[in-house]
Backbone of each chain as nested JSON, in Angstrom:
{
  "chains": [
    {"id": "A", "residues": [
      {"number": 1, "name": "UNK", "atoms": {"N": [172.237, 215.153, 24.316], "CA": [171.83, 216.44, 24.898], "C": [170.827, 217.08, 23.959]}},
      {"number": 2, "name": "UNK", "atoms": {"N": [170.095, 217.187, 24.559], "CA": [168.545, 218.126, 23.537], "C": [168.35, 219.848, 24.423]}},
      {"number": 3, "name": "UNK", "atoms": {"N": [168.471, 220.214, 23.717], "CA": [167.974, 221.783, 23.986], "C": [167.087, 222.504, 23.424]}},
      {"number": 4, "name": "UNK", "atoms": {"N": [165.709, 223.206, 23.858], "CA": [165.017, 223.906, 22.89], "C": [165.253, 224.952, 22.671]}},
      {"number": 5, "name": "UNK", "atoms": {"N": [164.74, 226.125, 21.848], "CA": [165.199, 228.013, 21.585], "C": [163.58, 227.834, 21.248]}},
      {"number": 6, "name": "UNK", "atoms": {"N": [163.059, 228.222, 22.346], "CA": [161.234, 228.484, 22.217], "C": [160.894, 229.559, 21.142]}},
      {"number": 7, "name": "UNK", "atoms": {"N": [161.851, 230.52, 20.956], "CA": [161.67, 231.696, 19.908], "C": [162.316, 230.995, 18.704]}},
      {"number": 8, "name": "UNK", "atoms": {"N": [162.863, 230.699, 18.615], "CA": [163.62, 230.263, 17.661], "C": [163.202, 228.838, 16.706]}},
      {"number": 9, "name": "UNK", "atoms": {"N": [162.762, 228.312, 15.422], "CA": [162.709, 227.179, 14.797], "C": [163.955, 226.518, 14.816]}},
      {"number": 10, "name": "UNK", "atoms": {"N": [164.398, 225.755, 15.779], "CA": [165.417, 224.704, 15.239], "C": [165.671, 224.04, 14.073]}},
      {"number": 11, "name": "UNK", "atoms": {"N": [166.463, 223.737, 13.12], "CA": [166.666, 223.204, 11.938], "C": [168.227, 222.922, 12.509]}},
      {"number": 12, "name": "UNK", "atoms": {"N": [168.404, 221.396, 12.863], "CA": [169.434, 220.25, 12.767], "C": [169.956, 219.852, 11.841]}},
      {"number": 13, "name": "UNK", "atoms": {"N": [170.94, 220.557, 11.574], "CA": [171.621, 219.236, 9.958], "C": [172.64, 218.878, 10.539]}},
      {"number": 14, "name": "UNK", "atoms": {"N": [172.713, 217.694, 9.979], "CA": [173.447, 216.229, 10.205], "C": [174.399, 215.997, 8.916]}},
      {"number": 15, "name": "UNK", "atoms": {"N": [175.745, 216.389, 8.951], "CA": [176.544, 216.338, 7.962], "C": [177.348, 215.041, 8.174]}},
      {"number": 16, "name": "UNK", "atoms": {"N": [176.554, 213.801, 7.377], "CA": [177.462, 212.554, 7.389], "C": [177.714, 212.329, 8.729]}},
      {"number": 17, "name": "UNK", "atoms": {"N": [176.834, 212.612, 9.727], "CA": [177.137, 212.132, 11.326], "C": [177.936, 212.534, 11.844]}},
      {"number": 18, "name": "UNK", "atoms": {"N": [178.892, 213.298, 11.188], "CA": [180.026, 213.424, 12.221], "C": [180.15, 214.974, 11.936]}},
      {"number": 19, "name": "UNK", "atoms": {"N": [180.949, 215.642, 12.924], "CA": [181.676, 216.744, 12.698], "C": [182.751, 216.892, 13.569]}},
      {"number": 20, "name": "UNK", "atoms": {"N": [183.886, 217.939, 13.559], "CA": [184.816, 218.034, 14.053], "C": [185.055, 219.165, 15.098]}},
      {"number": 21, "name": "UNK", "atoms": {"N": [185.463, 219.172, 15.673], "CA": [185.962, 220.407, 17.079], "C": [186.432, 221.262, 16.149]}},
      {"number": 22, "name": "UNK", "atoms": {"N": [186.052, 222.666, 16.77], "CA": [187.402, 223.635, 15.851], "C": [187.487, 224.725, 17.491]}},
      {"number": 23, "name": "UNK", "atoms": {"N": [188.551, 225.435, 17.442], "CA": [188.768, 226.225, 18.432], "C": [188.14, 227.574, 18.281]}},
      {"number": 24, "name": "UNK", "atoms": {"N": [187.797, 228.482, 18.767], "CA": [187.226, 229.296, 18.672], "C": [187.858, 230.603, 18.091]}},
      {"number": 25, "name": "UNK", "atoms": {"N": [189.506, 230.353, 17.82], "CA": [190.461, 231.212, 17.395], "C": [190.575, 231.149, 15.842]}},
      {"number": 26, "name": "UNK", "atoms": {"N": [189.781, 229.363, 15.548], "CA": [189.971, 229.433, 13.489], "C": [188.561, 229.565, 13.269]}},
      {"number": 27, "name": "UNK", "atoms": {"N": [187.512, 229.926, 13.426], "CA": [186.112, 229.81, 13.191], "C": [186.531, 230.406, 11.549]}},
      {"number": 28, "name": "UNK", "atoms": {"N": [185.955, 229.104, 10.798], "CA": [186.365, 228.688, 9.091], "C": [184.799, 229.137, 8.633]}},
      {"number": 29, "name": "UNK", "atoms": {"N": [183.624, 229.471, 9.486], "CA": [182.502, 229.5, 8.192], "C": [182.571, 230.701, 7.076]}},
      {"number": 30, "name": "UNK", "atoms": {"N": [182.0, 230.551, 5.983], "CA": [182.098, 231.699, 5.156], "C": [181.178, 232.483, 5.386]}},
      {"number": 31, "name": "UNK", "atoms": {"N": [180.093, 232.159, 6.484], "CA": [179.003, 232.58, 6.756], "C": [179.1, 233.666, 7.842]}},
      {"number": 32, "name": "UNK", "atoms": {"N": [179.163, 234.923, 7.937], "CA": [179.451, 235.293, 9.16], "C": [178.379, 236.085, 9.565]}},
      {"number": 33, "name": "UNK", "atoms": {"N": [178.632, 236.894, 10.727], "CA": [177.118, 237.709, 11.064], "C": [176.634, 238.486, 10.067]}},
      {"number": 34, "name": "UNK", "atoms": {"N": [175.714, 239.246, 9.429], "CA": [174.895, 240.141, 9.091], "C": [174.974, 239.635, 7.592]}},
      {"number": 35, "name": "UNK", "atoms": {"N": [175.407, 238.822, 6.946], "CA": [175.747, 238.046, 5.917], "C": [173.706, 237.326, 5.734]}},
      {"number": 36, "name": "UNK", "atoms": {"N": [173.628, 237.744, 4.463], "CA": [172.248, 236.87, 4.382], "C": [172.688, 235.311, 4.067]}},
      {"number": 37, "name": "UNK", "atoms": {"N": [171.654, 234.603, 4.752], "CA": [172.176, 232.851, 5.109], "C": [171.604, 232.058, 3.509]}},
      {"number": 38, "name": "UNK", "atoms": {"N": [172.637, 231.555, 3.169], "CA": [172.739, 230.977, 1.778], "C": [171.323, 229.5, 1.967]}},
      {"number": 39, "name": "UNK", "atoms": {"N": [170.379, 230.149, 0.968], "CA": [169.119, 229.21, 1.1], "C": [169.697, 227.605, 0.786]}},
      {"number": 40, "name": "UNK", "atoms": {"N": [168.634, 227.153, 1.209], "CA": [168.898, 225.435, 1.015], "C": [168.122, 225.195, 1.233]}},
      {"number": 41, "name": "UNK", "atoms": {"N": [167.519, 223.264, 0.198], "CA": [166.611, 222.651, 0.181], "C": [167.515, 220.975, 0.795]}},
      {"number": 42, "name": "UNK", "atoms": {"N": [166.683, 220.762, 2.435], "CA": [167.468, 219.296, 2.601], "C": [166.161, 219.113, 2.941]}},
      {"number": 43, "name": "UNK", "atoms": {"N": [166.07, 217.33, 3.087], "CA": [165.369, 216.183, 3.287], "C": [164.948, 216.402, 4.997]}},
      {"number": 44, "name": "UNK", "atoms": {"N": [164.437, 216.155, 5.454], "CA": [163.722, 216.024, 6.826], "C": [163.455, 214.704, 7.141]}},
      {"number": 45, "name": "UNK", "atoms": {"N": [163.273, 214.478, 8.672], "CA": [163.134, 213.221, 9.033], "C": [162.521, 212.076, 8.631]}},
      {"number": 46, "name": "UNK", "atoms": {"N": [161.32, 213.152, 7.792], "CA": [160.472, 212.004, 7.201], "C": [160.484, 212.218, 5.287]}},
      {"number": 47, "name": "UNK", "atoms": {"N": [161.755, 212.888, 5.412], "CA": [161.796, 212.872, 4.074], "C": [161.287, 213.711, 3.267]}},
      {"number": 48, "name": "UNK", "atoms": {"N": [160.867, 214.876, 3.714], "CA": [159.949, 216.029, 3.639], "C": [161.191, 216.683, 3.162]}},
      {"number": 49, "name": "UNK", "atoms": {"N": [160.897, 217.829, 2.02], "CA": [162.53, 219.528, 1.898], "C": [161.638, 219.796, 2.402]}},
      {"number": 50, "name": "UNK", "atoms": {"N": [162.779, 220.638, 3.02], "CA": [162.71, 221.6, 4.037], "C": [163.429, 222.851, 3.215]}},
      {"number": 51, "name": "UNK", "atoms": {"N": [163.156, 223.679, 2.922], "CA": [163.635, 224.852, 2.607], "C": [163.854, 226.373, 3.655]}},
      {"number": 52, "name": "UNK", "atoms": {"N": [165.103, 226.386, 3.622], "CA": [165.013, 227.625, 4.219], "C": [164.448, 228.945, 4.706]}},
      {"number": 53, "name": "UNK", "atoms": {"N": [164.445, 229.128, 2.899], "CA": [163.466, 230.714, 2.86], "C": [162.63, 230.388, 3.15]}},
      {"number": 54, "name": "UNK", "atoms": {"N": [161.754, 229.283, 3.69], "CA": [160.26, 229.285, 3.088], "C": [159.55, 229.737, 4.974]}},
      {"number": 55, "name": "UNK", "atoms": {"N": [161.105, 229.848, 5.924], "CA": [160.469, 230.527, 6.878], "C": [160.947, 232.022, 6.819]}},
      {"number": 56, "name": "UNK", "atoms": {"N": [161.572, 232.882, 5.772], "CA": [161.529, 234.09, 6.068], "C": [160.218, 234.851, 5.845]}},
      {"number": 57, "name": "UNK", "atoms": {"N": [159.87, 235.787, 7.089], "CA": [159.117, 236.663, 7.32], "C": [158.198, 235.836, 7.957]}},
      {"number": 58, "name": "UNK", "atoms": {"N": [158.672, 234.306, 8.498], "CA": [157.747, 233.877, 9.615], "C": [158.353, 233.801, 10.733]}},
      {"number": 59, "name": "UNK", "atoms": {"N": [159.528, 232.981, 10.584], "CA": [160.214, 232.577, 12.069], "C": [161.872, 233.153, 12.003]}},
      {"number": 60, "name": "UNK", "atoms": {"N": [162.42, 233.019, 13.308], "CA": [163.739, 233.425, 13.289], "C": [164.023, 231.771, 13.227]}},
      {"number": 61, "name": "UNK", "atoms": {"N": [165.009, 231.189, 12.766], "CA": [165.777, 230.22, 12.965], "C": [167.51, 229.728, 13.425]}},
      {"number": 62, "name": "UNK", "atoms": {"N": [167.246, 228.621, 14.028], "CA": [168.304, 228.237, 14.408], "C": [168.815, 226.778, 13.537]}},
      {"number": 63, "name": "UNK", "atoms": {"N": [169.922, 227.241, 13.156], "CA": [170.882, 226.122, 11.883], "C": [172.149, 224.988, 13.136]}},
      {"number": 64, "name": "UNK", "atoms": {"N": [171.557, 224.219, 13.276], "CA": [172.807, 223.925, 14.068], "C": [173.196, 222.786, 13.469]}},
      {"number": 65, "name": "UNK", "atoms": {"N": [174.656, 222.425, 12.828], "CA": [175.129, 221.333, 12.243], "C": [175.906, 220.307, 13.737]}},
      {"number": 66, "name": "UNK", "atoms": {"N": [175.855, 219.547, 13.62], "CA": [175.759, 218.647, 14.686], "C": [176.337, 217.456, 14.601]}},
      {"number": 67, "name": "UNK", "atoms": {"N": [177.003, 216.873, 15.944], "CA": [177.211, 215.145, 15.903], "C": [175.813, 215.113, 15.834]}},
      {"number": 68, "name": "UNK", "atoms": {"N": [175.351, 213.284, 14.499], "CA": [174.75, 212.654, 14.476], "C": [173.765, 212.354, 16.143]}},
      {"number": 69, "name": "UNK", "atoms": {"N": [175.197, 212.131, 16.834], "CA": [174.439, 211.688, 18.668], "C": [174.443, 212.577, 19.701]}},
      {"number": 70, "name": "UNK", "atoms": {"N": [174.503, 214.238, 18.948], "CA": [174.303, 215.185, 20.041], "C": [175.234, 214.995, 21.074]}},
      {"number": 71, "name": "UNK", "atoms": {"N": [176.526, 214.562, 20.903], "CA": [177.79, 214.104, 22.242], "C": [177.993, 215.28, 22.301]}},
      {"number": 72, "name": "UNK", "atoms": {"N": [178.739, 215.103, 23.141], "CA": [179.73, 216.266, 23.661], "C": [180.975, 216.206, 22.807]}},
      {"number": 73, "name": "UNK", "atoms": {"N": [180.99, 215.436, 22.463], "CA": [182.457, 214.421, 21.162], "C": [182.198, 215.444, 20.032]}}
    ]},
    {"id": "B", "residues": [
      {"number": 1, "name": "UNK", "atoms": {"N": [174.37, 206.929, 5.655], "CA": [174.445, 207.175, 7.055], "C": [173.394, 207.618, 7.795]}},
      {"number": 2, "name": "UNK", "atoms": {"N": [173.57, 208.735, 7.609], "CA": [172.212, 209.593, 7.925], "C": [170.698, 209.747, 7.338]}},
      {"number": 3, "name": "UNK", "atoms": {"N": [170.291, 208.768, 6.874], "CA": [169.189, 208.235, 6.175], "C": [167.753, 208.74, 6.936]}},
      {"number": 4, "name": "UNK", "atoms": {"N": [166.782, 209.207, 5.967], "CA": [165.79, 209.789, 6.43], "C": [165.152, 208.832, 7.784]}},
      {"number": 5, "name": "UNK", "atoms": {"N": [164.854, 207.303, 7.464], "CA": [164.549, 206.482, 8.371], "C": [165.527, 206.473, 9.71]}},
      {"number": 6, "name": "UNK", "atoms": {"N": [166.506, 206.443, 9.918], "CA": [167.794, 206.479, 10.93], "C": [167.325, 207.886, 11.202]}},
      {"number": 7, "name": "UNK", "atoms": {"N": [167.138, 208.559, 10.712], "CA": [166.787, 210.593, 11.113], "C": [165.523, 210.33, 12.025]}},
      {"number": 8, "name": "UNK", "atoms": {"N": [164.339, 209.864, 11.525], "CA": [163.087, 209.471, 11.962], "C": [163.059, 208.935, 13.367]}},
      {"number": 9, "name": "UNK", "atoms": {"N": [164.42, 207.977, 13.357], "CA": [164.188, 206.661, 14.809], "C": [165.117, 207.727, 15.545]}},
      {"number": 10, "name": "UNK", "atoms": {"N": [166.089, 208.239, 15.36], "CA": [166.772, 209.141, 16.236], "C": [166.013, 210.424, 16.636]}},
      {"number": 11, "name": "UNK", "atoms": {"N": [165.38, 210.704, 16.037], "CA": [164.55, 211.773, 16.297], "C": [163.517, 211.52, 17.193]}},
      {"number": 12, "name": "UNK", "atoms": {"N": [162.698, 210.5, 16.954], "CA": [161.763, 209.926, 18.163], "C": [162.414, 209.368, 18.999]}},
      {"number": 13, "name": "UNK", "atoms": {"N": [163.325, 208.902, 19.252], "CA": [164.212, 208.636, 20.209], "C": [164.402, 209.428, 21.606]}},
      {"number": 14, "name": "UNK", "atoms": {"N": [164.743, 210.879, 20.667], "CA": [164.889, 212.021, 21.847], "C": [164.111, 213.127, 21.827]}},
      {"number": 15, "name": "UNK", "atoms": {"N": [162.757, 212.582, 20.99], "CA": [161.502, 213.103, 21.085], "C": [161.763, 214.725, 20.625]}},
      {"number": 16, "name": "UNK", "atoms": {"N": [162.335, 215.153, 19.395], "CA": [162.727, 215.998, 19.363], "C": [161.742, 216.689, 18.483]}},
      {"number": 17, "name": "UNK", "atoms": {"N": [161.584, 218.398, 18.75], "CA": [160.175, 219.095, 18.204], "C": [160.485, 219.663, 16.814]}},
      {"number": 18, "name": "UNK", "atoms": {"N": [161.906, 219.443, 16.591], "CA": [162.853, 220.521, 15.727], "C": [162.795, 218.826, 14.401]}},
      {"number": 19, "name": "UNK", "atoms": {"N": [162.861, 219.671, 13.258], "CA": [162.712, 218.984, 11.852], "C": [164.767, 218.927, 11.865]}},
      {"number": 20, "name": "UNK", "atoms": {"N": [164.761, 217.651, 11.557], "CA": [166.345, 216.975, 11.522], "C": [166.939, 216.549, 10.091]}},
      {"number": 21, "name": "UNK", "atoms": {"N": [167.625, 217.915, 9.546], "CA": [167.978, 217.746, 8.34], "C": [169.083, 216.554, 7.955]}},
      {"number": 22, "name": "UNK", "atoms": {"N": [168.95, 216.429, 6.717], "CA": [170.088, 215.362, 6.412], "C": [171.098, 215.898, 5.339]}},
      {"number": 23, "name": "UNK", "atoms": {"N": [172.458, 216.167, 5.711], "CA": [173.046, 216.917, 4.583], "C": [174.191, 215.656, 4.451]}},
      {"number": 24, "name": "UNK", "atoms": {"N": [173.3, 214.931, 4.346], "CA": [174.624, 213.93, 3.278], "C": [175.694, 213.925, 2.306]}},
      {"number": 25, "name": "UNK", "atoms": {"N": [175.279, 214.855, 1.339], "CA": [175.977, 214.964, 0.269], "C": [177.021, 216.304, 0.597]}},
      {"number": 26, "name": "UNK", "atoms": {"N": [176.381, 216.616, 1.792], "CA": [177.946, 217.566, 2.316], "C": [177.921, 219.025, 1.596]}},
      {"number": 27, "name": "UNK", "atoms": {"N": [177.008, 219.289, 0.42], "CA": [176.773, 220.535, -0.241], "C": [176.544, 221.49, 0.725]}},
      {"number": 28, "name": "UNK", "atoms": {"N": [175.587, 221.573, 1.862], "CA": [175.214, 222.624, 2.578], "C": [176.655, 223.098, 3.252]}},
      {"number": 29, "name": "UNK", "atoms": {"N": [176.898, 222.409, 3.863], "CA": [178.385, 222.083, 4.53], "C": [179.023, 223.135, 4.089]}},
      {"number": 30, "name": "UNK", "atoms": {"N": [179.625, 222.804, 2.695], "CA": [180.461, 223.566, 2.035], "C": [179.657, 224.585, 1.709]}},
      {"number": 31, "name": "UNK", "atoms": {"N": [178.722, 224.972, 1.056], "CA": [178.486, 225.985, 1.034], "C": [178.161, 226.979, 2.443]}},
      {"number": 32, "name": "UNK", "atoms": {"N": [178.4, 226.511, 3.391], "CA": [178.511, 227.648, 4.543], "C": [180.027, 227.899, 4.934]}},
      {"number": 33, "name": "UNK", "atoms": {"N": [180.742, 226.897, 3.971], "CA": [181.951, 226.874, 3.916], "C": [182.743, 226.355, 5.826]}},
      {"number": 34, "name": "UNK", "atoms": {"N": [181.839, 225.385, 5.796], "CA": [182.327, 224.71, 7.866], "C": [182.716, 223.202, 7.283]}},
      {"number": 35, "name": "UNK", "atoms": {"N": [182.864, 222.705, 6.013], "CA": [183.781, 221.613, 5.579], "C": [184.763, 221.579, 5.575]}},
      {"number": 36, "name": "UNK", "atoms": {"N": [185.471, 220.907, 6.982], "CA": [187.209, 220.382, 7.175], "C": [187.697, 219.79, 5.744]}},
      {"number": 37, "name": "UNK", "atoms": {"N": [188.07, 220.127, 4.715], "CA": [187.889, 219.107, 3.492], "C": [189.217, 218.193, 3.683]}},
      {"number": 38, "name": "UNK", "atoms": {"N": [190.253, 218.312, 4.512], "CA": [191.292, 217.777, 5.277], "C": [190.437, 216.209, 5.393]}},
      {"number": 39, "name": "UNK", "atoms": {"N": [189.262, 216.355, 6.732], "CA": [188.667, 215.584, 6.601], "C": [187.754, 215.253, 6.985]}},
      {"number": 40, "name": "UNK", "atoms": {"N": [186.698, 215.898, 5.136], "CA": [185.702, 215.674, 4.928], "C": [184.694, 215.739, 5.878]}},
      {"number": 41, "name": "UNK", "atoms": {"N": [184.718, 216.238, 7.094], "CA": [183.476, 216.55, 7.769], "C": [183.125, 217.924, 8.166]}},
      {"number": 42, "name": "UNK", "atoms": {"N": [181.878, 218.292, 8.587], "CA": [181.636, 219.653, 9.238], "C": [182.151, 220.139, 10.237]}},
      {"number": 43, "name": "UNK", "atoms": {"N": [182.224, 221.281, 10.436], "CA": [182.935, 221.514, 11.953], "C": [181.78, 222.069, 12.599]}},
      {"number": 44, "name": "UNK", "atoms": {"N": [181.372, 221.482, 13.938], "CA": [180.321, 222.191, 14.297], "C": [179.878, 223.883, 14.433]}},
      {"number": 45, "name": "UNK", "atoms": {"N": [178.619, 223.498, 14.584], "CA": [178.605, 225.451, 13.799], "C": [176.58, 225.539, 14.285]}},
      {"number": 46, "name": "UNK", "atoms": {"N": [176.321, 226.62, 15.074], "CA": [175.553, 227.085, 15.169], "C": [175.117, 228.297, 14.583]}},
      {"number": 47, "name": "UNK", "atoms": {"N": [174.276, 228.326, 13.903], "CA": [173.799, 229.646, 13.617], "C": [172.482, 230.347, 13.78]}},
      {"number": 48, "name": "UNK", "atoms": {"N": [172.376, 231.43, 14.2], "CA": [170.892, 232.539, 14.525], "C": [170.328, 232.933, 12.782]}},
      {"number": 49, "name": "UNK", "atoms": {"N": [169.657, 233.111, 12.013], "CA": [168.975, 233.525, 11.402], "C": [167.803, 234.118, 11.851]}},
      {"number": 50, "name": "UNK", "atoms": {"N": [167.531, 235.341, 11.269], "CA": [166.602, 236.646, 11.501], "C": [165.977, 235.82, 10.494]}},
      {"number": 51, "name": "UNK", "atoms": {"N": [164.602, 236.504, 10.525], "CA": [163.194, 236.709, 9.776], "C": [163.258, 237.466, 8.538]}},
      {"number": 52, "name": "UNK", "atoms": {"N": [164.113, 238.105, 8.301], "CA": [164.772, 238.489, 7.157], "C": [166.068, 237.554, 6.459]}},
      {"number": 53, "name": "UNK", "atoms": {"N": [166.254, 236.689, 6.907], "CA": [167.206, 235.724, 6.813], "C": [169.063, 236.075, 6.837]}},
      {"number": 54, "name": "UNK", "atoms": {"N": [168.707, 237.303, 7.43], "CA": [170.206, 237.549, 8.118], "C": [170.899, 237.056, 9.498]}},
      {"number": 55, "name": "UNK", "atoms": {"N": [171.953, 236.426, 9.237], "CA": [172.907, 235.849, 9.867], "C": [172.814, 236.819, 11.152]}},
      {"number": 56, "name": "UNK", "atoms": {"N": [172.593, 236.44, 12.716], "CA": [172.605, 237.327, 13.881], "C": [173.399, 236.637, 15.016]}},
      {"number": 57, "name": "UNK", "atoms": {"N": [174.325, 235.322, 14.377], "CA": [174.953, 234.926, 15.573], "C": [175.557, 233.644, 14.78]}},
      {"number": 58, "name": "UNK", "atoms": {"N": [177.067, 233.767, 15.191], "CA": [177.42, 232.261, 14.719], "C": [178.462, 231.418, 15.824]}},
      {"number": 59, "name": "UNK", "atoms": {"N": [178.838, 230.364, 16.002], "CA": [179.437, 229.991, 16.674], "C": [179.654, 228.404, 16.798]}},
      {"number": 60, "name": "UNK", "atoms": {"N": [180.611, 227.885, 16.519], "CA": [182.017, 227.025, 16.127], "C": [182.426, 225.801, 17.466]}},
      {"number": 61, "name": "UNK", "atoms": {"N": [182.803, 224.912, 16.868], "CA": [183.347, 224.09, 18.045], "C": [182.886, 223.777, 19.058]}},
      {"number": 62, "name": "UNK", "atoms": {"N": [183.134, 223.807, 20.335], "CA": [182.944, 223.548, 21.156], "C": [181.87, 224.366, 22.312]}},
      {"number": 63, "name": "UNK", "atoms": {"N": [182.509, 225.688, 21.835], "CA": [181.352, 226.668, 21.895], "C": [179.36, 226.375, 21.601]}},
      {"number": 64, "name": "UNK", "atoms": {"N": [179.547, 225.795, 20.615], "CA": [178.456, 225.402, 19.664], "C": [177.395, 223.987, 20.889]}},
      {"number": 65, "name": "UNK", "atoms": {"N": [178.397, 223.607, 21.168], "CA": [177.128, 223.005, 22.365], "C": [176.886, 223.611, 23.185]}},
      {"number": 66, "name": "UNK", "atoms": {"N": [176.762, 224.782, 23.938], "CA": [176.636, 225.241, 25.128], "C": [175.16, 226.451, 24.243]}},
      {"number": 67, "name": "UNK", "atoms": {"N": [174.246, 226.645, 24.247], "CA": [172.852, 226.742, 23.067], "C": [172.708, 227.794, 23.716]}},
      {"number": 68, "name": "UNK", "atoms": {"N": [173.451, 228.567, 25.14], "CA": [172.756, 229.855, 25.754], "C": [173.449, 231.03, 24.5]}},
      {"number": 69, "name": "UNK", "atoms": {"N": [174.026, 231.221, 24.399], "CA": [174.258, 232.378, 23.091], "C": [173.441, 232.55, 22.049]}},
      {"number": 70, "name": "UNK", "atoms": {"N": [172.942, 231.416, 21.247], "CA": [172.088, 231.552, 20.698], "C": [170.566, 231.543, 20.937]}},
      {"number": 71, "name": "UNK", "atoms": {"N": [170.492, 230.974, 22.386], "CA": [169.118, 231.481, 23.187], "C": [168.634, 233.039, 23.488]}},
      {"number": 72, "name": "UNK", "atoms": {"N": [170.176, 233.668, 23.678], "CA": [170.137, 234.946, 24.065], "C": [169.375, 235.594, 22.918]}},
      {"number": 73, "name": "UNK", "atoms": {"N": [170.307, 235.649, 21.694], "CA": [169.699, 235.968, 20.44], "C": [168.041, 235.826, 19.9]}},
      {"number": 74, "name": "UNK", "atoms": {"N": [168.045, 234.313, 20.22], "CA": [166.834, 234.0, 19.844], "C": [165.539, 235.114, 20.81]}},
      {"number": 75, "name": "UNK", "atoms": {"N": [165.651, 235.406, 21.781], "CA": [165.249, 236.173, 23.059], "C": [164.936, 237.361, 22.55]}},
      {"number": 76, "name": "UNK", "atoms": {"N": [166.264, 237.999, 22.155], "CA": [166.685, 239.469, 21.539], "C": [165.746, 239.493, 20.159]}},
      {"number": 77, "name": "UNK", "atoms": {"N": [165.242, 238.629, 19.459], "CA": [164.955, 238.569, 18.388], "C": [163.328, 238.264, 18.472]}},
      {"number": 78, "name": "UNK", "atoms": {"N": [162.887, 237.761, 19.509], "CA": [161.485, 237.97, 19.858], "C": [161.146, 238.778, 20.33]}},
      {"number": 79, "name": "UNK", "atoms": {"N": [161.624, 239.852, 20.67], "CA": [161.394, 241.096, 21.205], "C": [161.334, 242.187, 20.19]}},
      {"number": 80, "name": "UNK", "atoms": {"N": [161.486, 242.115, 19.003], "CA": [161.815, 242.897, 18.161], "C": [160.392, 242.897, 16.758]}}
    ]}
  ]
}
C-alpha cells in the first residue's frame, strides 16, 4: 500500500523490517504531540543522511515507521 | 536487512517519491521510545511534524495505516 501527503515530506523508516501492532489504548511513544521531534541522521535509499532538521523552516513532515512491505501485517 | 540497496529495489519497486530511511540499528526507534524491547521491534507509529519541528499528530498500530489523519494535518498545516 503506497499513500502520498502532497503537503507533507514523507520520511519512511524501516526499523529492521518489521514492526508490531499495538492497540490504540497502549500508544508507548515518548514522543507525543507538541513535543519537539528528537533530530536524527539515517541513511536513505541510496545511502544519502537524511537529517531531520535540515527540513525545519522548509517542509512539514511525515515520520512513518513501517513494515518493511507496507502490509497490512 | 534493510540495506540501502534492498531500500533502493523496494523503493523503485513501488515507485515511491518519499526518501526510505533505514533504521537498522534500532536507535531512532528507541529514541522515539516505539521499541517493543520484549521484542525488539518498532511498533508502528506515524508522525506529523510542523516546520518548526513540533510534533502535530501521532498515531500507533493499526491506526497508523489508514494515512487520512495525518493527511488531515498535513492539509491543516498547509494552510497555515
Amino acid at each position: 500500500m503506497v499513500w502520498r501527503v502532497r503537503t507533507c515530506l514523507v520520511l519512511a523508516l524501516l526499523a529492521l523490517g518489521m514492526t508490531v501492532q499495538a492497540s490504540g489504548a497502549d500508544l508507548i511513544s515518548k514522543v507525543k504531540v507538541g513535543d519537539q521531534a528528537p533530530d536524527f541522521t539515517l541513511p536513505d535509499q541510496n545511502n544519502k543522511p537524511v537529517k531531520l532538521s535540515e527540513f525545519r523552516g522548509k517542509k512539514n513532515v511525515v515520520l512513518a515507521f513501517y513494515v518493511l512491505a507496507f502490509t497490512a501485517g | 536487512m534493510d540495506s540501502a540497496p534492498s531500500n533502493k529495489r523496494f523503493a523503485a519497486d513501488l515507485e515511491l517519491t518519499f526518501p526510505l530511511l533505514s533504521d537498522f540499528q534500532k536507535k531512532v526507534s528507541e529514541q522515539y521510545g516505539i521499541l517493543d524491547q520484549a521484542k525488539g521491534l518498532a511498533v508502528r507509529t506515524t508522525y506529523v511534524v510542523d516546520k518548526q519541528g513540533v510534533v502535530q499528530h501521532v498515531q500507533q498500530g493499526s491506526e497508523a495505516i489508514d494515512p487520512s489523519g495525518a493527511k488531515l494535518v498535513c492539509s491543516r498545516l498547509s494552510k497555515q
